[in-house]
N, CA, C and O of each residue as an XYZ file, in Angstrom:
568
protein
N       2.652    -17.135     -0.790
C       2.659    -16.219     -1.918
C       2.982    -17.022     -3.169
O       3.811    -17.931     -3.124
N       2.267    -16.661     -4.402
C       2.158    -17.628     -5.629
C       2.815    -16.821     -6.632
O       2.003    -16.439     -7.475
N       3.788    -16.495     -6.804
C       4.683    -15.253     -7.601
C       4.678    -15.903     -8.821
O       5.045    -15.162     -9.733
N       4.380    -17.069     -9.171
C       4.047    -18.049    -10.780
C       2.377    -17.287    -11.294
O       1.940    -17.192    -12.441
N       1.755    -16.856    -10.053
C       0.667    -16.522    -10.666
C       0.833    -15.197    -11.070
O      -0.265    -14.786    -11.446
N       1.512    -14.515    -11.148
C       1.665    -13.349    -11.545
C       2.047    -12.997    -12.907
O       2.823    -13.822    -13.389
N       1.701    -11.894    -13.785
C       2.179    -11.723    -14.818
C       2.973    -10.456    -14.900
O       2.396     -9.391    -15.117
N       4.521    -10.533    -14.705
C       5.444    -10.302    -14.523
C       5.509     -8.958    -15.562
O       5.509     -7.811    -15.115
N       5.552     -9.196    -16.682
C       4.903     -8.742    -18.300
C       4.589     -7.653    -17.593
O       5.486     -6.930    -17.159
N       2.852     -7.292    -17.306
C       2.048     -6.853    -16.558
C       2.219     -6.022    -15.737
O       1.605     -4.955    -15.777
N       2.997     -6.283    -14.906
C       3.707     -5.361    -13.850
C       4.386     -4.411    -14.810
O       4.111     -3.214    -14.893
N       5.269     -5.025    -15.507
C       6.695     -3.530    -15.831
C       5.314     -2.727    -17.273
O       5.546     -1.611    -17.738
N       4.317     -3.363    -17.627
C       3.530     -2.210    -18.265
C       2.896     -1.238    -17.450
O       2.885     -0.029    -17.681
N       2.407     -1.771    -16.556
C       1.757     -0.795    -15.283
C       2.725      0.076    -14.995
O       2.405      1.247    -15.193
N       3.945     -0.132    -14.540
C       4.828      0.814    -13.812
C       5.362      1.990    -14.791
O       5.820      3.040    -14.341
N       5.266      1.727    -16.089
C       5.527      2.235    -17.679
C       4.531      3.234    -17.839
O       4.793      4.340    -18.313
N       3.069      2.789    -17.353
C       1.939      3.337    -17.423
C       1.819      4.500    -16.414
O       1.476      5.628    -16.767
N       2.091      4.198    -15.256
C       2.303      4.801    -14.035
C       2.993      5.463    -14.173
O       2.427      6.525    -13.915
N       4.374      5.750    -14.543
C       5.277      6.829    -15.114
C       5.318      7.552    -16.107
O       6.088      8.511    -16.066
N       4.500      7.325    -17.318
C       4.233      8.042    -18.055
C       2.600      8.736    -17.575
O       1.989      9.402    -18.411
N       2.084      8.534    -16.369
C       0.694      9.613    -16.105
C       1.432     10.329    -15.483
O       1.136     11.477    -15.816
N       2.514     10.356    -14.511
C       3.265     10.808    -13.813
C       3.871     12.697    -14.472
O       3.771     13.864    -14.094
N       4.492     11.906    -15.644
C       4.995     12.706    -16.525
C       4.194     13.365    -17.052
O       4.437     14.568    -16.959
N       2.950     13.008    -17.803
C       1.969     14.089    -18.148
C       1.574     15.041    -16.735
O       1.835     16.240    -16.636
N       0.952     14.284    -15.777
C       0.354     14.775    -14.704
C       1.222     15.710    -14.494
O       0.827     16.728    -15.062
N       2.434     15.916    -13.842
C       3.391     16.776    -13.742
C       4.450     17.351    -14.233
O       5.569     17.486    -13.740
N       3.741     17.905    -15.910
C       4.026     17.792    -17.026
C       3.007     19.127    -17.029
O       2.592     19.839    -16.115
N       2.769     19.133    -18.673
C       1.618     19.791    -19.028
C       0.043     19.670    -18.377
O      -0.848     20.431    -18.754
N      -0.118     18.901    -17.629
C      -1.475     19.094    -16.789
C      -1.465     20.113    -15.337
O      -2.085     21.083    -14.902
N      -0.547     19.376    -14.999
C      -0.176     20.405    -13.585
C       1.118     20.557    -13.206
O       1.408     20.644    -12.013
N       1.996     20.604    -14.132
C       3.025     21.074    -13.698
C       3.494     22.164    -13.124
O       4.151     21.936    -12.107
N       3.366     23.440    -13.472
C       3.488     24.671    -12.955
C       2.623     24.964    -11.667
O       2.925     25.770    -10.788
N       1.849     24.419    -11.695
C       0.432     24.182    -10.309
C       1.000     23.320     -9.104
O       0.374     23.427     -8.049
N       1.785     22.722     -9.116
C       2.465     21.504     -8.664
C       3.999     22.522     -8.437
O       4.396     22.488     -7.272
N       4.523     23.046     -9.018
C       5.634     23.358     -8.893
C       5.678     24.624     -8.060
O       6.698     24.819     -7.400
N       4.473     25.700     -8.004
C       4.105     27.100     -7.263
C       3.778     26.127     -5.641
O       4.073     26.676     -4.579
N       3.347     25.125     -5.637
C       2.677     24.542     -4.755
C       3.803     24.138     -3.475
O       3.729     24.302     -2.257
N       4.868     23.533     -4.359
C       5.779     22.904     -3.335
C       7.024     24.369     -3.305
O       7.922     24.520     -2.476
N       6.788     25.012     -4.132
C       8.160     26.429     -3.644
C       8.801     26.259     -4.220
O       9.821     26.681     -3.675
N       9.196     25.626     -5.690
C      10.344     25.279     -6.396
C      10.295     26.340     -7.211
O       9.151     26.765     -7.375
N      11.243     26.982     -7.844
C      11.842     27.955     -8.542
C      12.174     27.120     -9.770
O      12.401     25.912     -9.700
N      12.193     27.905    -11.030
C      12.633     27.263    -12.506
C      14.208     26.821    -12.155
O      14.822     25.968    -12.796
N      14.636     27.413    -11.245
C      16.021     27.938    -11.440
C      16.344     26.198    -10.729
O      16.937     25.355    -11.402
N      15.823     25.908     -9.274
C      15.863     24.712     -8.599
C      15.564     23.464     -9.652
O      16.378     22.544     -9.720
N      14.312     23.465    -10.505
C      14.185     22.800    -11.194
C      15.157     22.152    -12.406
O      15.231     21.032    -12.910
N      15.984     23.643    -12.653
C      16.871     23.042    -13.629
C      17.488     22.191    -13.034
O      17.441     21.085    -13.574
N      18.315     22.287    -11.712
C      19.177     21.903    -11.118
C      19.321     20.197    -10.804
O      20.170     19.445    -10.324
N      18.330     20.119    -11.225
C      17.920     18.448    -10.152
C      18.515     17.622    -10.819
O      18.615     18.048    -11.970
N      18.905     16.790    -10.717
C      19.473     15.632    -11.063
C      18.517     14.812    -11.813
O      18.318     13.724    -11.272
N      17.698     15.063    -13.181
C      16.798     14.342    -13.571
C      16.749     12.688    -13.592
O      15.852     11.899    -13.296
N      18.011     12.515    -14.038
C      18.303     10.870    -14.067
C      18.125     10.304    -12.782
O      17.235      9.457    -12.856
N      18.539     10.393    -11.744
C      17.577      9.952    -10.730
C      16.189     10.200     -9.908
O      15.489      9.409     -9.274
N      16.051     11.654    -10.168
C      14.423     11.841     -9.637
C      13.454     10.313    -10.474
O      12.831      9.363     -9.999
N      13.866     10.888    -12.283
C      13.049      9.789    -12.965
C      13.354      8.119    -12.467
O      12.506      7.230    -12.393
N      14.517      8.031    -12.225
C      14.866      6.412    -11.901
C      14.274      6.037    -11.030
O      13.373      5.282    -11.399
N      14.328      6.213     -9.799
C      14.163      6.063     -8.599
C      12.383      6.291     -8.738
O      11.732      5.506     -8.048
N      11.798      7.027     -9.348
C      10.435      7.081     -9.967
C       9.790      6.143    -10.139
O       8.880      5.683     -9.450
N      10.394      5.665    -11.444
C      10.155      4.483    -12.111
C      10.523      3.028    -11.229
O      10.025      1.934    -11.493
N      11.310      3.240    -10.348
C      11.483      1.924     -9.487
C      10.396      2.108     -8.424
O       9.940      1.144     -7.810
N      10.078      3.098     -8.264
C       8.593      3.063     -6.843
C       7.743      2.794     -7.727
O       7.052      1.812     -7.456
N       7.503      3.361     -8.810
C       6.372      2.837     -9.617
C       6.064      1.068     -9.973
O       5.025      0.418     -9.862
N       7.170      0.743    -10.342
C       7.449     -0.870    -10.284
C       7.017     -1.622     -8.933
O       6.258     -2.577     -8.770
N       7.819     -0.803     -7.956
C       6.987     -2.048     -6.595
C       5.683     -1.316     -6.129
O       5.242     -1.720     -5.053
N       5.222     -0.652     -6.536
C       3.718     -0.521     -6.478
C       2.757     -1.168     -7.713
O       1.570     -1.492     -7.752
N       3.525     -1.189     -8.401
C       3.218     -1.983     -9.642
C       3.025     -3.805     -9.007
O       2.056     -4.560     -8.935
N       4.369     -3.926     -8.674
C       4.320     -5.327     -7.838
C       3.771     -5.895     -7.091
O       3.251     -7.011     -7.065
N       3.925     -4.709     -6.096
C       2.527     -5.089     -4.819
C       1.436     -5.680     -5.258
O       0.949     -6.798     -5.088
N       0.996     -4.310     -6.122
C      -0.796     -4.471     -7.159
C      -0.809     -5.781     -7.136
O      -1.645     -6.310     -6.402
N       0.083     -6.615     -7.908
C       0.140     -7.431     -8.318
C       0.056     -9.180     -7.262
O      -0.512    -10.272     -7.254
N       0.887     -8.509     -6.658
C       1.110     -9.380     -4.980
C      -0.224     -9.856     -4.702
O      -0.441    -11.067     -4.709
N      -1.194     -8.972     -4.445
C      -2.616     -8.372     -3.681
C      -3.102     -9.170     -4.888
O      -2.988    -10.394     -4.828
N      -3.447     -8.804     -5.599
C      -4.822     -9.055     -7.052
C      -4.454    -10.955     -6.857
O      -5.282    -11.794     -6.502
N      -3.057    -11.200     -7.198
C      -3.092    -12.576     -7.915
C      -1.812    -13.736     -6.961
O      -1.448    -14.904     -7.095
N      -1.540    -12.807     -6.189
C      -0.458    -13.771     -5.705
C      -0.624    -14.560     -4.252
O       0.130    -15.379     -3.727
N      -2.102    -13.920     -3.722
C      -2.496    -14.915     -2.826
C      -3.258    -15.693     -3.174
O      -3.785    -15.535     -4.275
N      -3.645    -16.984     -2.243
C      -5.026    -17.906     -2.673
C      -5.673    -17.058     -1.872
O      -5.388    -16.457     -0.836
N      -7.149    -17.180     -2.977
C      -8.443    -16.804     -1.776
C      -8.788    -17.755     -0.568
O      -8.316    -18.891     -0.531
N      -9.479    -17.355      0.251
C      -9.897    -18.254      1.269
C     -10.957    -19.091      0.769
O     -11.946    -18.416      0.483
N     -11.134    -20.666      0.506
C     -12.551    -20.807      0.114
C     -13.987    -20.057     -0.021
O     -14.014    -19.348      0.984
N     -15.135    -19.853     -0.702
C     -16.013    -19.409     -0.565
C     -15.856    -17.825     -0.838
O     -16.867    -17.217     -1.190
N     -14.307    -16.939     -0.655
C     -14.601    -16.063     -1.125
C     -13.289    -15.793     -2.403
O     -12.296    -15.070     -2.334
N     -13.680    -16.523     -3.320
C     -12.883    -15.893     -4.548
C     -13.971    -15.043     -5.500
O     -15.188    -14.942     -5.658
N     -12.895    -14.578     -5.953
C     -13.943    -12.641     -6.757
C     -12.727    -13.100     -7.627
O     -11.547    -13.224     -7.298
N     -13.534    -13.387     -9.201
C     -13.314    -12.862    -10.281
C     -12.387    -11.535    -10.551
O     -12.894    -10.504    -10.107
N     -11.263    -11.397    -11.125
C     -10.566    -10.247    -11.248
C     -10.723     -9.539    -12.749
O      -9.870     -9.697    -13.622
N     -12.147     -8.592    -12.968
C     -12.449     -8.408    -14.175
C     -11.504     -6.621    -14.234
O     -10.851     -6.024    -13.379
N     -11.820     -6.335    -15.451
C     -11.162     -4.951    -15.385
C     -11.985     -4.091    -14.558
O     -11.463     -3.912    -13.457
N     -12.972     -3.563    -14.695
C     -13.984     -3.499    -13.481
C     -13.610     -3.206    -12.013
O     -13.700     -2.231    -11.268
N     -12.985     -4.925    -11.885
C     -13.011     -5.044     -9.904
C     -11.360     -4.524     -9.911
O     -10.819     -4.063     -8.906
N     -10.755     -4.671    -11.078
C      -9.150     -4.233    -11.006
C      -9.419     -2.664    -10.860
O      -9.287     -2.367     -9.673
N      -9.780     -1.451    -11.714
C     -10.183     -0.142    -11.461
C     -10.574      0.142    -10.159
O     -10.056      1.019     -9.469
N     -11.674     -0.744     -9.740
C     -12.457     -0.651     -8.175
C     -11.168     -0.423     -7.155
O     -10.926      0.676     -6.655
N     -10.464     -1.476     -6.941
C      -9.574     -2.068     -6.162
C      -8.644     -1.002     -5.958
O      -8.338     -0.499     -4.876
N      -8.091     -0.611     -7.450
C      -7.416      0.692     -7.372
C      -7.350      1.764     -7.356
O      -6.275      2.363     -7.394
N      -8.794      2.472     -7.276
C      -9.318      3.514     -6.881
C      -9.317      3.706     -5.245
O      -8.931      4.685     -4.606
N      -9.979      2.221     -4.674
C      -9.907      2.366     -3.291
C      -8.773      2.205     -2.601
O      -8.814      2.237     -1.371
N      -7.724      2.031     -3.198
C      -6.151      2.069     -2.448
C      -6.083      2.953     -2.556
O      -6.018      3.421     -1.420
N      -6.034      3.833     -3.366
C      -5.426      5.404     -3.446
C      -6.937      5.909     -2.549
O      -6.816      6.289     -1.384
N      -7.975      5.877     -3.049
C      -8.966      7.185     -1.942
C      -9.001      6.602     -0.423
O      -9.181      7.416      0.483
N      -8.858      5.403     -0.150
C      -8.861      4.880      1.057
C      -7.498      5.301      2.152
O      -7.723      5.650      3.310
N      -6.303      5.220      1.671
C      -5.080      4.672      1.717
C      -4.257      5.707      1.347
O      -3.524      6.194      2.208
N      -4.241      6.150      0.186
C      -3.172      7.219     -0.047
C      -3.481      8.457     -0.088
O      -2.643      9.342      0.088
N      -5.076      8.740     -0.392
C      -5.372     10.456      0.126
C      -5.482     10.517      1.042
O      -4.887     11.588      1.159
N      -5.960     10.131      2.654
C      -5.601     10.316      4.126
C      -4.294     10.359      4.203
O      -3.844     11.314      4.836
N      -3.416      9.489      3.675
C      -1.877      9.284      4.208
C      -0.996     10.862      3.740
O      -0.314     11.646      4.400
N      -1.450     10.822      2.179
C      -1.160     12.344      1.627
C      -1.811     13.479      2.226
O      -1.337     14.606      2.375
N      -2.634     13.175      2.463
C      -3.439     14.549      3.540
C      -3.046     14.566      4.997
O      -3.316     15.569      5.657
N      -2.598     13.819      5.405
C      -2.276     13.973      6.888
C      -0.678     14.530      6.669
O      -0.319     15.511      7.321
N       0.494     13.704      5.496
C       1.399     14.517      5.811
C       1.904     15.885      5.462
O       2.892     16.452      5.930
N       1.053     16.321      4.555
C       0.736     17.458      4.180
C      -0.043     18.376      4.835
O      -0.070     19.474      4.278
N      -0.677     18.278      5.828
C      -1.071     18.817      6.964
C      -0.333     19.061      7.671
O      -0.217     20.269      7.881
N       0.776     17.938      8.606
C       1.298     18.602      9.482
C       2.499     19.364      8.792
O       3.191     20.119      9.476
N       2.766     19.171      7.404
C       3.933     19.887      6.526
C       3.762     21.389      6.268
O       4.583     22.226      5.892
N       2.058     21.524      6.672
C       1.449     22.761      6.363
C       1.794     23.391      4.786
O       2.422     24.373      4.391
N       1.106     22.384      4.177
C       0.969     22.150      2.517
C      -0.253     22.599      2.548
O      -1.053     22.528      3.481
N      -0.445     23.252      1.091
C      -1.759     23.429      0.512
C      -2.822     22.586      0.094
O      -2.444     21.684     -0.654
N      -3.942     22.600      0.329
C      -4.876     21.783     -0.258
C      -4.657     21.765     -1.841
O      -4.732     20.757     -2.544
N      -4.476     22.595     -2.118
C      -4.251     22.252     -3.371
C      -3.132     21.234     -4.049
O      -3.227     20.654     -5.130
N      -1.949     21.183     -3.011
C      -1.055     20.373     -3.380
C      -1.301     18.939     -3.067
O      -0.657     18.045     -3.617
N      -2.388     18.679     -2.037
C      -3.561     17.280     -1.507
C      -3.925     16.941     -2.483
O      -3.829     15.745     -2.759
N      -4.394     17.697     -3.244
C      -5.037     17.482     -4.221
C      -4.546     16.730     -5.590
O      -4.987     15.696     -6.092
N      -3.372     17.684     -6.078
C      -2.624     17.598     -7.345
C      -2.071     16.173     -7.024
O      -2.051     15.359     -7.947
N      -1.609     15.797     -5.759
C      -0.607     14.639     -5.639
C      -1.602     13.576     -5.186
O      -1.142     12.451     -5.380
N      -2.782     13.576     -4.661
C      -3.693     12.799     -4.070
C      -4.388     12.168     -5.629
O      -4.427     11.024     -6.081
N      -4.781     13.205     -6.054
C      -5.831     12.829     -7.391
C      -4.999     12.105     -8.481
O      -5.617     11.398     -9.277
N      -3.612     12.221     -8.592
C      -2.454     11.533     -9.318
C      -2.346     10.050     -9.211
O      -2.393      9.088     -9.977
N      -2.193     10.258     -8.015
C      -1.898      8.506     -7.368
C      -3.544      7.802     -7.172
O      -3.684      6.580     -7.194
N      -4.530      8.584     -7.013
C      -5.725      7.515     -7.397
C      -5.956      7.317     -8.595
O      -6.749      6.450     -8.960
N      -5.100      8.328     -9.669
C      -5.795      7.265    -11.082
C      -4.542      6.748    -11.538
O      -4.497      5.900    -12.430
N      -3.749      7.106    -11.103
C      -2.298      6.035    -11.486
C      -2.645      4.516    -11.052
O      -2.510      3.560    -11.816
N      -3.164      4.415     -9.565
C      -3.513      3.302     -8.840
C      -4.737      2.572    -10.085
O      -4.599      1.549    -10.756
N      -5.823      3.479    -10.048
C      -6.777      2.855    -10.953
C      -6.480      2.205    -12.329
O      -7.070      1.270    -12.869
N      -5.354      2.974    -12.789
C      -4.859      2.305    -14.413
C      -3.839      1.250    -13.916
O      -3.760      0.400    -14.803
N      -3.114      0.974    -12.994
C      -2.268     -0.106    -12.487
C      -3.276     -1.004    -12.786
O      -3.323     -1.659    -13.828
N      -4.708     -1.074    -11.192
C      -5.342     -2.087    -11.369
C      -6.029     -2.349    -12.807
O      -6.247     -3.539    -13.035
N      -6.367     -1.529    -13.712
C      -6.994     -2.048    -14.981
C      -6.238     -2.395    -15.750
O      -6.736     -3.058    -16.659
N      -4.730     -2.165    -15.821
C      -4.095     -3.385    -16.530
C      -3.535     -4.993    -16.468
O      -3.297     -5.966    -17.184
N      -3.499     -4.338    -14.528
C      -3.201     -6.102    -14.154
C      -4.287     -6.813    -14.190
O      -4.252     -8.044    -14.164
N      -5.334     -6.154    -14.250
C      -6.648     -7.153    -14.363
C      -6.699     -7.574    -15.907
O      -6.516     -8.758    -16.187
N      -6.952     -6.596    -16.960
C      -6.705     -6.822    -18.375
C      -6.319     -7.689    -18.517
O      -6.980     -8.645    -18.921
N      -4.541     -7.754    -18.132
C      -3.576     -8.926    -18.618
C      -2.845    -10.091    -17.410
O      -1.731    -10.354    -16.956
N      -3.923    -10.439    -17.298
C      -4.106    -11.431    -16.113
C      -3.745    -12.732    -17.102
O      -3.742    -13.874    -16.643
């Protein structure tokens, strides 16, 4: 692992990025849709301990941020197959982690949780374009 090849920078914008779609996403886009979905009450909502839901947020966001990062630039390729990391193949990359990878994983445990499709959805479709703007910035600022 080549952790010099990484742009460190890069990462904590992604995870910045990633938490602020977060916040819109479950925010004014789907918040209330998201919130009927999982059974939470205004009343529960007040209650939560915001400073850590958000912390602890923002730190998963970071080592997924990291990983990204791990994956894109911190291995050598094998001879013969190095791929260019344009913004492009960074979007690609991170589209197919999340539709490959995290909507089965979100759909299966939400299945046996006997969750709504709709809540597959709200939290599935989140994390593939969170994933997708990760990879288009670590590719960007490579």
């Amino acid at each position: 692992m080549d952790f010099s090849a990484i742009n460190w920078l890069a990462v904590v914008v992604s995870a910045i990025a990633f938490f602020v779609l977060g916040g819109l996403w479950y925010g004014p886009l789907f918040g209330k849709k998201w919130q009927s979905a999982v059974g939470l009450s205004d009343e529960e909502m007040k209650q939560a301990n915001m400073g850590k839901l958000f912390g602890s947020a923002f730190v998963f966001a970071l080592i997924i941020s990291a990983g990204m990062a791990m994956f894109f630039f911190g291995m050598p390729p094998k001879p013969g197959c190095e791929v260019e990391m344009t913004v492009a193949n960074g979007a690609m990359y991170g589209g197919m982690t999340g539709i490959f990878f995290l909507f089965p994983s979100i759909g299966m445990n939400y299945l046996f949780a006997r969750k709504s499709s709709s809540l597959i959805a709200i939290d599935s479709l989140y994390h593939i374009l969170a994933y997708v703007v990760v990879g288009v910035i670590l590719a960007a600022w490579q």
